[in-house]
py3Dmol code that shows the C-alpha trace and the ligand (Angstrom):
import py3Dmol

protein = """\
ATOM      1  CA  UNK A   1      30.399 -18.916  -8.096  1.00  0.00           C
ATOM      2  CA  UNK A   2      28.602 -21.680  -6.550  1.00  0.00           C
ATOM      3  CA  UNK A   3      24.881 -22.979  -8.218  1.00  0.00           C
ATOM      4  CA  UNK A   4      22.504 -21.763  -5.799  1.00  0.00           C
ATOM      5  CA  UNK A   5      24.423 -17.914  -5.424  1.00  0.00           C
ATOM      6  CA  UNK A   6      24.357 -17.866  -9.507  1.00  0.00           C
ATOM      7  CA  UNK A   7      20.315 -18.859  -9.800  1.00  0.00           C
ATOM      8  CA  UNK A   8      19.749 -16.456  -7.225  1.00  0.00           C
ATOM      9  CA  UNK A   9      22.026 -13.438  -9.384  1.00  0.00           C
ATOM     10  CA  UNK A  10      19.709 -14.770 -12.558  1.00  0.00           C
ATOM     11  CA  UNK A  11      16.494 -14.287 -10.732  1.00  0.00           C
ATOM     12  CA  UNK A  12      17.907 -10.894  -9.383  1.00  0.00           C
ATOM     13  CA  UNK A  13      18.655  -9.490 -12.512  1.00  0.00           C
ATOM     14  CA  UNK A  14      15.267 -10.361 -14.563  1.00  0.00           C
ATOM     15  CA  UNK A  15      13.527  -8.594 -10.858  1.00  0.00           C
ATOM     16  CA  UNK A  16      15.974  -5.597 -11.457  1.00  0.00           C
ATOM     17  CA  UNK A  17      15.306  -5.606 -15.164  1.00  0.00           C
ATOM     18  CA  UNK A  18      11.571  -5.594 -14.603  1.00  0.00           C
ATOM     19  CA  UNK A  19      11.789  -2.987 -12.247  1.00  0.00           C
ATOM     20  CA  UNK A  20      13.913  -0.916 -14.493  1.00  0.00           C
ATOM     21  CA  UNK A  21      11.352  -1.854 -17.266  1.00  0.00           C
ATOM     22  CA  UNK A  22       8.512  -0.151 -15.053  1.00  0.00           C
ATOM     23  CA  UNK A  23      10.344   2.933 -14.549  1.00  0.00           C
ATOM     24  CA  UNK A  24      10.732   3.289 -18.256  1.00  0.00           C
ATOM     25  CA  UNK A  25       7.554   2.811 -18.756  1.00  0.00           C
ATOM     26  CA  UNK A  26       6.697   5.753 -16.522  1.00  0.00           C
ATOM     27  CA  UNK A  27       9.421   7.569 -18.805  1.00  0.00           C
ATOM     28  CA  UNK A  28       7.936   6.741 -21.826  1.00  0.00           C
ATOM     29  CA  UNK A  29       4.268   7.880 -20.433  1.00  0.00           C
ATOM     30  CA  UNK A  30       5.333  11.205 -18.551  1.00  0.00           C
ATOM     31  CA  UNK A  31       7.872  13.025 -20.643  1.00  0.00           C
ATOM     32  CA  UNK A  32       6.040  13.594 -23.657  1.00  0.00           C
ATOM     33  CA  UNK A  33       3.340  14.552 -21.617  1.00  0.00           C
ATOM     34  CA  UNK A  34       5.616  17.283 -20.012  1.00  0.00           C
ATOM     35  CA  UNK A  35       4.794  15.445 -16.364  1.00  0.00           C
ATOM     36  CA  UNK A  36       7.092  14.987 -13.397  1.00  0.00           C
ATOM     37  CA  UNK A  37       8.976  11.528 -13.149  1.00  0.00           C
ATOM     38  CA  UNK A  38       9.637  11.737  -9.802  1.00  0.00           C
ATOM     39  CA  UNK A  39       7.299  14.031  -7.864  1.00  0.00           C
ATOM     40  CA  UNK A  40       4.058  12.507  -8.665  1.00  0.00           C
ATOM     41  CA  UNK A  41       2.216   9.384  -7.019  1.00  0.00           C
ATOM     42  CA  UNK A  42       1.930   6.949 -10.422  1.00  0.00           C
ATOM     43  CA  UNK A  43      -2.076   7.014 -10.771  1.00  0.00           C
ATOM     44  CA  UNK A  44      -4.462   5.815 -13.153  1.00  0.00           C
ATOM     45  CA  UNK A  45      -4.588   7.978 -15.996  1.00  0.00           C
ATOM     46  CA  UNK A  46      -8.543   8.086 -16.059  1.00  0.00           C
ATOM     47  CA  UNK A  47     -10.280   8.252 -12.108  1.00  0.00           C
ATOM     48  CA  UNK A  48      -7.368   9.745 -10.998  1.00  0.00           C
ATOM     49  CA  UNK A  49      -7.270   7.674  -8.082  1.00  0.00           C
ATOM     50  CA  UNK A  50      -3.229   7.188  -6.852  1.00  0.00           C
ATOM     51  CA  UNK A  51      -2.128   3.762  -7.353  1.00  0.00           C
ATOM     52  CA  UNK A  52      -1.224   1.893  -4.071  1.00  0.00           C
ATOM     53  CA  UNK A  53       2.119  -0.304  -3.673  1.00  0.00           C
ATOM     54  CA  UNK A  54       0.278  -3.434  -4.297  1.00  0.00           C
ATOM     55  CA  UNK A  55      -1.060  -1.822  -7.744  1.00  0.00           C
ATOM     56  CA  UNK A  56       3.416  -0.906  -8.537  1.00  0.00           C
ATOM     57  CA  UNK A  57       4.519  -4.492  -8.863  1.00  0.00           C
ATOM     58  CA  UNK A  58       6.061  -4.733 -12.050  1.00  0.00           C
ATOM     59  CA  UNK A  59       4.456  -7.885 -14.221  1.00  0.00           C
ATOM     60  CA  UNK A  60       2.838  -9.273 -10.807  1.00  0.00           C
ATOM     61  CA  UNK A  61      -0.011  -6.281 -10.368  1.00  0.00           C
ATOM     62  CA  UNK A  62      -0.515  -6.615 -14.458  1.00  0.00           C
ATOM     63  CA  UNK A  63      -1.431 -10.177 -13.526  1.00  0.00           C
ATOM     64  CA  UNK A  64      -3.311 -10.135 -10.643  1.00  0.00           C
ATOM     65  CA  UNK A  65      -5.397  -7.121 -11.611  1.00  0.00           C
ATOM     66  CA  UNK A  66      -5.950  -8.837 -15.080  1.00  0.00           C
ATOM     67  CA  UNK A  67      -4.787  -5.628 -17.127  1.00  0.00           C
ATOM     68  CA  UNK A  68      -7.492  -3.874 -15.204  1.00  0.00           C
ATOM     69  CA  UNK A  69      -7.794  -0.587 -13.329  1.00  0.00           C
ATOM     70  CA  UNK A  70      -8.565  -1.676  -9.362  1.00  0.00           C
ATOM     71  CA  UNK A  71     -10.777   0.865  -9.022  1.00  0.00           C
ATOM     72  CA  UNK A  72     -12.503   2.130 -12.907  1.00  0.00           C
ATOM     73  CA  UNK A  73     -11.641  -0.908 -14.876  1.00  0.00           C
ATOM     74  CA  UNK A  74     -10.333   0.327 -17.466  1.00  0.00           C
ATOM     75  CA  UNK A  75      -7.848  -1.321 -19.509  1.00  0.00           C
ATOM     76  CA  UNK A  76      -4.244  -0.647 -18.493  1.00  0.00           C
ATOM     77  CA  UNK A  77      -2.687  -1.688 -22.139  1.00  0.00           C
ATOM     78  CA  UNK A  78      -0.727  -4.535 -22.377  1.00  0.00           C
ATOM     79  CA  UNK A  79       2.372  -3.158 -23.723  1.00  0.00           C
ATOM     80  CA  UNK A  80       3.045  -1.563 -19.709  1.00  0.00           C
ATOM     81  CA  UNK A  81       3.473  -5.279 -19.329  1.00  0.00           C
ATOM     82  CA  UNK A  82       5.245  -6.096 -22.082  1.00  0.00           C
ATOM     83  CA  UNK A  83       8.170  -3.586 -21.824  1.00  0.00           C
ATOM     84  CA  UNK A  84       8.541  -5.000 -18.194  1.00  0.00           C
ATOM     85  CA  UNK A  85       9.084  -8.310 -19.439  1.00  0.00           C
ATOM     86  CA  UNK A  86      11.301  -7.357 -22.217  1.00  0.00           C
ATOM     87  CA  UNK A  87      13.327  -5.507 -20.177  1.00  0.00           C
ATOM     88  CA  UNK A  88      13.693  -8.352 -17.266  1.00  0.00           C
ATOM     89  CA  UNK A  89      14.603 -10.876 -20.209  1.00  0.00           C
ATOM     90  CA  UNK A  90      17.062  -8.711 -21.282  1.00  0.00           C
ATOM     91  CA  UNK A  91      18.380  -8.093 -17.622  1.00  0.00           C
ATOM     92  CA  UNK A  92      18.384 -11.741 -17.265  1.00  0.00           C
ATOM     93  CA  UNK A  93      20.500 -12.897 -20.732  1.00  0.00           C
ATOM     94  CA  UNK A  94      22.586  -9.548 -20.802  1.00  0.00           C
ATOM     95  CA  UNK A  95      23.728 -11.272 -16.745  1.00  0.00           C
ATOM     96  CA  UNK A  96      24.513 -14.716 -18.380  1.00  0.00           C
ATOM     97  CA  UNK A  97      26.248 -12.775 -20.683  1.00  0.00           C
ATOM     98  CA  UNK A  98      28.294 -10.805 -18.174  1.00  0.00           C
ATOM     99  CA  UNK A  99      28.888 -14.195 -16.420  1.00  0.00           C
ATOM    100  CA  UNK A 100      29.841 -16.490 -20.049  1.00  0.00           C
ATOM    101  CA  UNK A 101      32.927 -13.547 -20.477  1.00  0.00           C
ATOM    102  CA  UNK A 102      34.223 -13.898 -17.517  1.00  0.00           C
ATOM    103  CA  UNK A 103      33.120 -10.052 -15.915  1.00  0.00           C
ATOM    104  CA  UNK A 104      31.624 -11.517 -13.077  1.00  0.00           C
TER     105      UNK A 104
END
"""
ligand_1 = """\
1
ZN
Zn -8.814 3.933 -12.959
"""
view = py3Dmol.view(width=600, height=400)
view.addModel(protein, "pdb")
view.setStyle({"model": 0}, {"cartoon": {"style": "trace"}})
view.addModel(ligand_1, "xyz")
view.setStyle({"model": 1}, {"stick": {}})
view.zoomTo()
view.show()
């Protein structure tokens, strides 16, 4: 596997693992409150108002909004943010991983 195919697998995989990260974060928030997964808009969890695609970003919108509702506010707590990250690290060493055995 040449360099610049490789970097561009290691940046894929902590992007997958984020996004995978921000789905179990909606997991983690939904099932114990007996809410859909997949058939509701994500919104915030205090106006109400439905979260546009710009707000979905995983780590990015965290950023950029400052850990901050775009339209109350409010907090958004900081461990949304930190499961994302945890789980794109994890994407990103468990591919370098894959790659140091010889699977890919
Ligand atoms: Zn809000």
């Amino acid at each position: 596997m040449n360099m610049s195919i490789f970097l561009a697998y290691l940046i894929w995989s902590f992007v997958l693992g984020s996004i995978a990260g921000s789905f179990a974060n909606v997991v983690m928030y939904r099932v114990p409150r007996k809410e859909s997964v997949f058939l509701t808009r994500s919104h915030c969890p205090v106006c109400k108002k439905t979260l546009k695609w710009r707000d979905l970003i995983p780590l990015v919108s965290y950023v950029f909004l400052q850990g901050k509702c775009r339209n109350c506010e409010v907090g958004i707590p900081f461990r949304y943010f930190l499961v994302e990250l945890i789980f794109g690290v994890s994407f990103f060493f468990g591919f370098l991983v894959l790659v140091s055995y010889g699977f890919i």
